[in-house]
C-alpha positions, 0 to 999 in steps of 0.5 A: 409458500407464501410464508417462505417468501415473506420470510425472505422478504424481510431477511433481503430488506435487513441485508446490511450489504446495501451500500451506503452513503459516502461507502465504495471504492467505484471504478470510474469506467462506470461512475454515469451508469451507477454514481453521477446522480448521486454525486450531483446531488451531493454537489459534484459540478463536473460531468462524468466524462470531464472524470473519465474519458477516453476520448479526451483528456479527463481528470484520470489523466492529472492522477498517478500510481506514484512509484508501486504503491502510493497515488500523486497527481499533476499540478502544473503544465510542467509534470509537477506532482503531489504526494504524501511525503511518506510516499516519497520517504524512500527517495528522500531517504535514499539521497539523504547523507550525514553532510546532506540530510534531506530528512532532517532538514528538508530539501527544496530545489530553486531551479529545475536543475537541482532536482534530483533522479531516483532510480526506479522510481516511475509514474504510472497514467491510466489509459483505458479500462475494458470490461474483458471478462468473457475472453478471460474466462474463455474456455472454464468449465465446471468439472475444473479443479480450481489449478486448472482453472487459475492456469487457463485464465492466466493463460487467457490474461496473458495473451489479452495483455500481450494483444494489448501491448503490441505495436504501442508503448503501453503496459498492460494489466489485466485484473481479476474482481469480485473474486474471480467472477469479471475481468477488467484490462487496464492500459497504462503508460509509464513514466521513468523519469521521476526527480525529487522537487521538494520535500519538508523536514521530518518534524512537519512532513512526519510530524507527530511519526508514530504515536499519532500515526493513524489518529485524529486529531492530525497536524502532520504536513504530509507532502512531497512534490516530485517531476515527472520528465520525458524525452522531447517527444513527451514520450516516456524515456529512461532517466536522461540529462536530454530530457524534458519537463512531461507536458500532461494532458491534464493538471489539477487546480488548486483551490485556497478557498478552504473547506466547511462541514458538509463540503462535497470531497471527490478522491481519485487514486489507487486503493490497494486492497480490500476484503469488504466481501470477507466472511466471518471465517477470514475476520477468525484468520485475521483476529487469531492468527494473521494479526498477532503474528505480525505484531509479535514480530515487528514489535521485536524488529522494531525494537532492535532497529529503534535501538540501533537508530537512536545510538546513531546518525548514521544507521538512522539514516540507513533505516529510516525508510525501513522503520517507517514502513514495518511500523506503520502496518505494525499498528493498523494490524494492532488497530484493526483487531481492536476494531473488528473486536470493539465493532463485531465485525466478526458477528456481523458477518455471521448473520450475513451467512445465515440470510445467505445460507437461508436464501440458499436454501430456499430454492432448489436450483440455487442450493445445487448452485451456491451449496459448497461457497460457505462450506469451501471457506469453513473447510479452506480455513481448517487447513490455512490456519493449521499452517498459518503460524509457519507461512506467517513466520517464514515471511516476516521472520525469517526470509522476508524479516533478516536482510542477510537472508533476503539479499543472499536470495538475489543470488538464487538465478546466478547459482542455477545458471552456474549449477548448469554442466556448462554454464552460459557466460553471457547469461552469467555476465548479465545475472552478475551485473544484475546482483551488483548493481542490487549489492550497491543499493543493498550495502549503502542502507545497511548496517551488519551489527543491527542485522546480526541482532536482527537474525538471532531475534528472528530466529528464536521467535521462529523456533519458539512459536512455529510448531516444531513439525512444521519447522525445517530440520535444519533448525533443530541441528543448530539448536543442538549445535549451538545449545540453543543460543541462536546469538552464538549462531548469529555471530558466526554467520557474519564472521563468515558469511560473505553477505554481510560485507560488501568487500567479500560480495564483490570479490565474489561477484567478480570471479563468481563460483560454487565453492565459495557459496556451498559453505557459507553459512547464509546461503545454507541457512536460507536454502533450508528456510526456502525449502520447508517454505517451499513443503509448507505452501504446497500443505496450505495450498488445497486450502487455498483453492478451496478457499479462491472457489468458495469465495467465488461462489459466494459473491456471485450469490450475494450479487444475484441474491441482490439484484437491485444493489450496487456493488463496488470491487474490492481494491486492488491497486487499480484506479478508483473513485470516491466520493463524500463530504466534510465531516466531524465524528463523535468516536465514544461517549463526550468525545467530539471531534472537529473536522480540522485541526490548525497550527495552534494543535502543533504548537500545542504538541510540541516537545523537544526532548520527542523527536516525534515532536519537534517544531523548527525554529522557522515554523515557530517564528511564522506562527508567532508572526501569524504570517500565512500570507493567503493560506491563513483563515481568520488568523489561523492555519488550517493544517488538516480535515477530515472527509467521509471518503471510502479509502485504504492504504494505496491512496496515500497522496491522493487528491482530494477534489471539491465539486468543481475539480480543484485540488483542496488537500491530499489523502494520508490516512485513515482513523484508528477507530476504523481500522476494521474498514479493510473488512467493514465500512463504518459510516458513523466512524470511518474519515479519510484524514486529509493534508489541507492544500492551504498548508501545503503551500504556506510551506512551500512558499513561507516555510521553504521560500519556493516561490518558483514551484508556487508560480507554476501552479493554478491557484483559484482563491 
């Protein structure tokens, strides 16, 4: 007995599932019980409640969901925002036009009134966070199947967000954590009215676009500044020419003193999601299956877009959102295997495992209890990745991946109510209403050759890579009909497809009916994707619960296995706090990085004939000048630094905060050598790739001229 306890003596004191420094997503309802020592001594000067307060206004209040899924924050008393300018891209984009591109060229509003509204676009402020996991898991019992108990909990969660909701102008969310095992409810209120403010041209907010994307060294100037309004009550209201600049309960100052190696750096945003509890089953899924998948096919989506972007300005336009956002999970996913591969990742976990498998095993109760968690994912995966190449395809090839096929969908409630013995004309009036104002953003970035290329790709990468079994039948008909040329085929749907041109759309919209739909040809052929996906999902599905149980189980394990460590949730788009320093790194033999990067590396960058790194004249003649006004340092212009915060996609646009409070930059992006982080924190490899504040507001004021946004500010030199 005595030897089996020194045995697993050692094996807990090897466990690599103690967290280290500087690692963690932590929520901040629980930064004084487990984080505030730490973060005093690493030089945090605030208090926890000037953090996290509910019963005051705190730092939480200054940040912001910007839109569904980057992070802002408030700078000024009159609702102003920060954030990365590839997360206000779509709004840009989106007000952007031959004679007015605000891509290209920028925009700036000099006045309030020339800010400009964007539908849809919100500002989410959390309220409160409660601990809500005993009434969420109410009335579970073991002899449950996992749909039983993922229908009991959603029945439980509803009616906590509905309570919540009642007589207050709150949205609530409740949010599952450490796989299944606690529920938090989150309060939140929202604001409507969000109206673009400024925004640098491409060539500084996406300087370096692709090629440097996820590299260091950075010099991107990655912002966009936004206002957040509200009606007269400082209450959130619909878009209104009656409304007001929001009057926050808190805004960041901003700090120009500038950053030095081993500064403390505080992040507080909303990371989307990790998998730091994943087991060596799921790094196999990733690696296999997942990842090639979705290179494979947006390499190809890529191309054609690319293709069409580059021969014209205006399909740039168009697409430039679009293309922004495949590419960028496009080379993560590229990133990440090389990562979990050069790391071993997937070794790693394995011996994780086996010490889980060994502690387990050691005690009688705990092998009745924690038996089938490892067991559950090996079996779950058998059955996922059988099927993974058919989920994967469907969603990125084909319904999610052809535009034609994806908006011929926003007409599937409108068919059911008219597929009804006798439909109701008010519902149909208000489902019609609703596909055309979808029809009229739809049409405005679109462009039906490029699409008509993209669906015969999609379409052959489908039929050749998707096991044929596991393919609709439908597919093979047209293989047949059209001897295989699925361009052939593509042509033919957007000669008669009414979805591939707005006119036909409208026409339809206005006296909709069955006929007319039955036979065209997109309609058809997303109906019979939509129903093999429909089959496919149902044969992943045991494998899914199989999987939801087993990770369940093996995090509870891990977590009594090590009572004495502090254990943080994965993200999951949910406010969280991180803290660590500014930090250089060394990513391979010889190669040592900086922890900034300044003007002179644009400069040195620059290439007018890459679009990717083009300089404007004006930034070249402020260089030339050294003209940085406050914001230089010792006769150069900090463009970028690097800190040891724990972050993921989702925290795009967060601010990054010195031990007082003070705004010093904003977070966009994580470094190539650590794109396995999703799944592994690497200490010695793994920075946060930061905007320094300092020039951010060298363009706004010597670049663009905005000194009416500077004067807003609470700038601390």
């Amino acid at each position: 007995m005595k030897k089996v306890l020194l045995i697993l003596t050692v094996i807990l004191a090897s466990l690599s599932y103690q967290t280290r420094a500087d690692e963690g997503m932590w929520l901040p309802l629980f930064i004084e019980r487990l984080n505030f020592v730490d973060m005093q001594k690493e030089g945090l000067h605030l208090t926890a409640d000037e953090i996290y307060s509910i019963n005051h206004s705190s730092l939480k209040d200054a940040i912001i969901m910007f839109g569904g899924g980057c992070t802002g924050e408030v700078v000024s008393s009159q609702g102003l925002l920060f954030t990365n300018h590839h997360c206000g891209f779509g709004a840009i984009q989106s007000h952007s036009t031959l004679n007015h591109d605000y891509l290209t060229d920028g925009f700036w509003a000099m006045r309030m009134e020339e800010e400009l509204p964007n539908e849809n676009l919100t500002a989410r402020f959390l309220v409160s966070i409660q601990d809500v996991s005993a009434a969420a898991m109410a009335g579970l019992t073991e002899n449950m199947t996992e749909a039983q108990r993922a229908v009991k909990i959603k029945e439980n969660t509803k009616k906590l967000e509905s309570g919540a909701m009642k007589g207050s102008q709150y949205d609530a969310r409740v949010g599952s954590f450490f796989n299944g095992n606690e529920f938090y409810l989150f309060l939140y209120e929202v604001y409507k009215d969000v109206r673009l403010v400024g925004a640098p041209p491409v060539s500084i907010g996406k300087f370096g676009a692709d090629t440097d994307n996820w590299m260091w060294p950075r010099h991107t100037g990655d912002f966009s500044i936004f206002r957040i309004y509200a009606n007269k009550d400082n209450k959130p209201a619909e878009y209104s020419t009656d409304n007001v600049p929001f009057k926050p309960k808190q805004y960041l100052p901003v700090s120009i003193k500038g950053v030095k190696k081993n500064d403390f750096a505080l992040i507080l945003g909303y990371p989307g999601s990790t998998d730091r509890y994943a087991t060596s089953y799921t790094i196999d899924w990733a690696l296999e299956h997942n990842n090639p998948a979705v290179v494979k096919i947006r390499t190809k989506k890529l191309e054609i877009l690319k293709q069409d972007m580059d021969a014209s300005p205006a399909v740039r336009i168009k697409y430039a959102s679009k293309f922004a956002g495949s590419a960028n999970y496009w080379k993560f996913f590229i990133g990440q295997n090389k990562g979990l591969k050069k790391l071993d990742v997937i070794g790693r976990k394995r011996e994780q495992e086996a010490q889980f498998a060994a502690w387990v095993s050691a005690d009688r109760d705990r092998a009745v209890k924690y038996r089938d968690a490892l067991f559950n994912i090996d079996k779950a995966y058998t059955i996922i990745n059988k099927y993974e190449a058919a989920v994967r395809y469907n969603s990125e090839a084909v319904l999610g991946g052809c535009e034609i096929i994806r908006f011929s969908r926003q007409f599937n409630n409108l068919i059911d109510e008219l597929t009804k013995p006798t439909p109701d004309q008010k519902v149909v009036k208000s489902l019609t209403d609703k596909v055309s104002q979808a029809a009229v953003q739809y049409f405005k970035n679109y462009n039906a050759p490029t699409d008509q290329k993209m669906l015969a790709a999609m379409l052959l990468l489908y039929y050749q890579d998707v096991p044929r079994e596991q393919q609709p039948i439908y597919l093979s008909t047209l293989v047949k009909k059209y001897k295989g040329s699925f361009e052939v085929y593509s042509n033919l749907v957007f000669a008669k497809s009414m979805f591939a041109d707005s006119a036909r759309v409208f026409k339809f919209l206005a006296n909709p009916g069955m006929k007319a739909l039955l036979k065209d040809p997109a309609w058809i052929l997303q109906k019979a994707f939509a129903a093999n996906s429909k089959i496919i999902d149902s044969l992943v599905r045991p494998g899914q619960e199989l999987l939801t149980a087993g990770r369940r189980l093996y995090v509870k394990g891990l977590r009594e296995m090590l009572p004495d460590t502090k254990f943080y949730p994965d993200a999951n788009s949910t406010m969280r706090l991180t803290y660590g320093k500014v930090l250089d790194y060394s990513p391979a033999d010889a190669v040592d990085y900086n922890y900034i990067t300044t003007l002179n590396g644009v400069m040195a960058k620059e290439d007018p004939s890459n679009l990717e790194f083009v300089v404007p004249e004006k930034l070249k003649q402020l260089y030339k000048a050294k003209d940085y006004g406050r914001y230089g340092e010792n006769g150069d212009m900090v463009v970028g630094f690097l800190t040891t915060n724990d972050i993921t996609g989702g925290n795009s646009g967060s601010p990054v905060l010195n031990g007082d409070g003070d705004l010093i930059g904003l977070a966009f992006d994580g470094n190539w050598e650590a794109m396995s982080g999703n799944y592994a924190f690497e200490p010695e490899l793994q920075r946060t790739i930061c905007v320094d504040i300092r020039y951010v507001l060298f363009i706004i004021e010597k670049y663009a001229g905005a000194t009416n946004l500077i004067k807003e500010l609470n700038i601390k030199s």
